[in-house]
Residue, then its C-alpha position, 0 to 999 in steps of 0.5 A: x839465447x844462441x848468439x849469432x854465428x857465420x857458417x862456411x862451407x868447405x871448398x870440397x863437401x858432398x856427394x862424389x861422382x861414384x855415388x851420384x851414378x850409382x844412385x842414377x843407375x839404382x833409380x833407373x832401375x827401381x822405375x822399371x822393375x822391383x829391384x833388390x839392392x844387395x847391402x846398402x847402395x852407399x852409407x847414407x841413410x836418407x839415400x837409403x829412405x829415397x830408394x825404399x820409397x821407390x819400392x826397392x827391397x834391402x837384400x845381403x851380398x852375402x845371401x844365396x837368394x833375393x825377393x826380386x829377379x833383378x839385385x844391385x851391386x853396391x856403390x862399394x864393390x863386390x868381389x867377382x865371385x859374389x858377383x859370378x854367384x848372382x849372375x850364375x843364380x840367374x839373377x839380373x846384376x846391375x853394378x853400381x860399383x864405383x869406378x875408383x874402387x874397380x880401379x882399386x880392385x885391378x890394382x890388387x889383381x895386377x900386384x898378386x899376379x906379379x906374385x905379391x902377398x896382397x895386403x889391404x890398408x882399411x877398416x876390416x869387415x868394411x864392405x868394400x875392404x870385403x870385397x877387394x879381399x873376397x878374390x884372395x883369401x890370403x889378403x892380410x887387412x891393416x889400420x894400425x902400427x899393431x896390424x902391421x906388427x902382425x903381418x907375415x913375412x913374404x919377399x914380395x908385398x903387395x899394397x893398396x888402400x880402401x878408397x876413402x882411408x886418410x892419405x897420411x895414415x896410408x902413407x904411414x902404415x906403408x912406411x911401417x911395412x917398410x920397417x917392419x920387413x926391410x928386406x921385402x920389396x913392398x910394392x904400392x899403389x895408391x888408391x885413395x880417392x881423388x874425391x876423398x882427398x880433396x875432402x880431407x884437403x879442404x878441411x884441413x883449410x876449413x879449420x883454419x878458419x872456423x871452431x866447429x866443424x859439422x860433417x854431414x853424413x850417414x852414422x856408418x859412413x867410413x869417410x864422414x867419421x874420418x872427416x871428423x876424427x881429422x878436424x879434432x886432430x886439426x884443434x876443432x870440435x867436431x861432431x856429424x849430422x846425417x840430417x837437419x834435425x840431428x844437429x844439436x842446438x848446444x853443440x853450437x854454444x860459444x861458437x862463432x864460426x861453423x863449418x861445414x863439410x859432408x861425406x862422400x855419400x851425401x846428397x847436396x840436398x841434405x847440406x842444403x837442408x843442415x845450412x837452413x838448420x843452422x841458419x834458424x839456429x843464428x848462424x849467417x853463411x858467409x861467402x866461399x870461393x869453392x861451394x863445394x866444386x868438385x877437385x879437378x877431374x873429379x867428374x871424370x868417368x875412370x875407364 
């Protein structure tokens, strides 16, 4: 028999401004018109459910042709030439790119025309590391110390960040380019997400008080697994749902404390739902100061 057990959530948890408008603007399509959404909007798969059952249609960025007149950039970007290529095609474009990653996308532009070798903290073959790449071929991609024990020499290089990287991995990897090629100016701009840093922040204050840590989100969500790499450095076990029914009852034993948290790209709905799961479980949710508010600006639209 499960023992009883208190659920907090994280001050921060969920769905952030990028992906609440890009789900807003993919919806008010798909009312319209057939709409073919090219990749996936973002890495969730009930967001992914929600708008197949509106009639929207799975398309590749990377393909030539969609089976709809009207295609939707991806909350994670699009290089311009992938976007150019639609549009030229004569295809509609609606773009859900969020506004961070446009931000991250000029600050790449604004460093290779100042003449820096571009290169790109993330996870390689990630859509959005895709598409701030796709403009500069000779862009160099790093996750790792042995990434940048790789990188070529250029006098003057250029950083900026995937959006939802860790900010402590970021500044490391910088300071490794750093000692890697001292005699270069590096030059970086921070483009992590104010979003994701608030997430990581607030875990890093979840575990603290809690065992467990259920992270809320899709199975290729970027900063939902990061969520949960963190918390077991941090000393919790961990483990990620993307919906009530995926969590595990034994994950759960001996546990007194569980909290939760939940990616970018996660519905509060869907924590909603996961809290009910765990609370037929045993568990009895104890009161948070935060509730998943969002950081300080995080609502704001970014010119």
């Amino acid at each position: 028999m499960m023992t009883r057990f208190e659920i907090k959530l994280a001050e921060h948890y969920g769905m952030c401004f990028g992906v609440r408008d890009a789900l807003a603007a993919a919806e008010g399509v798909a009312r319209e018109r057939p709409a073919t959404i090219l990749g996936q909007l973002v890495h969730n798969e009930v967001v992914r459910e929600r708008l197949a059952a509106m009639g929207v249609q799975d398309g590749e960025l990377a393909a030539s042709r969609a089976p709809t007149a009207d295609v939707i950039v991806t909350a994670h970007g699009a290089s311009d030439r992938d976007r150019t290529r639609w549009a030229s095609g004569g295809y509609a474009v609606t773009d859900t790119t969020c506004p961070l990653v446009r931000k991250a996308h000029g600050a790449l532009a604004q460093l290779v025309a100042a003449g820096c070798a571009p290169v790109v903290i993330g996870k390689a073959g990630h859509v959005e590391v895709r598409g701030l790449t796709g403009d500069f071929p000779g862009a160099q991609v790093v996750l790792s110390d042995e990434d940048v024990a790789a990188l070529p020499f250029a006098e003057k290089i250029g950083v900026v960040a995937q959006t939802t990287q860790p900010i402590e991995r970021v500044g490391h990897l910088v300071e490794a380019i750093r000692r890697r090629h001292p005699s270069a100016e590096v030059i970086f701009k921070d483009t992590v997400c104010q979003p994701t840093k608030a997430r990581q922040t607030a875990l890093r204050d979840l575990c603290r008080e809690v065992e467990f840590v259920l992270v809320v989100g899709g199975a290729n969500s970027n900063n939902s697994w990061e969520l949960v790499e963190k918390a077991r450095r941090l000393g919790c076990r961990a483990e990620r749902a993307a919906r009530p029914e995926e969590v595990k009852e034994h994950w759960l034993y001996g546990c007194g404390t569980v909290g939760v948290t939940a990616g970018t790209s996660t519905l509060r709905d869907t924590v909603a739902e996961v809290v009910r799961r765990l609370e037929e479980l045993g568990g009895v949710r104890i009161p948070d100061t935060g509730g998943g508010r969002p950081a300080k600006g995080e609502w704001e639209r970014v010119a």
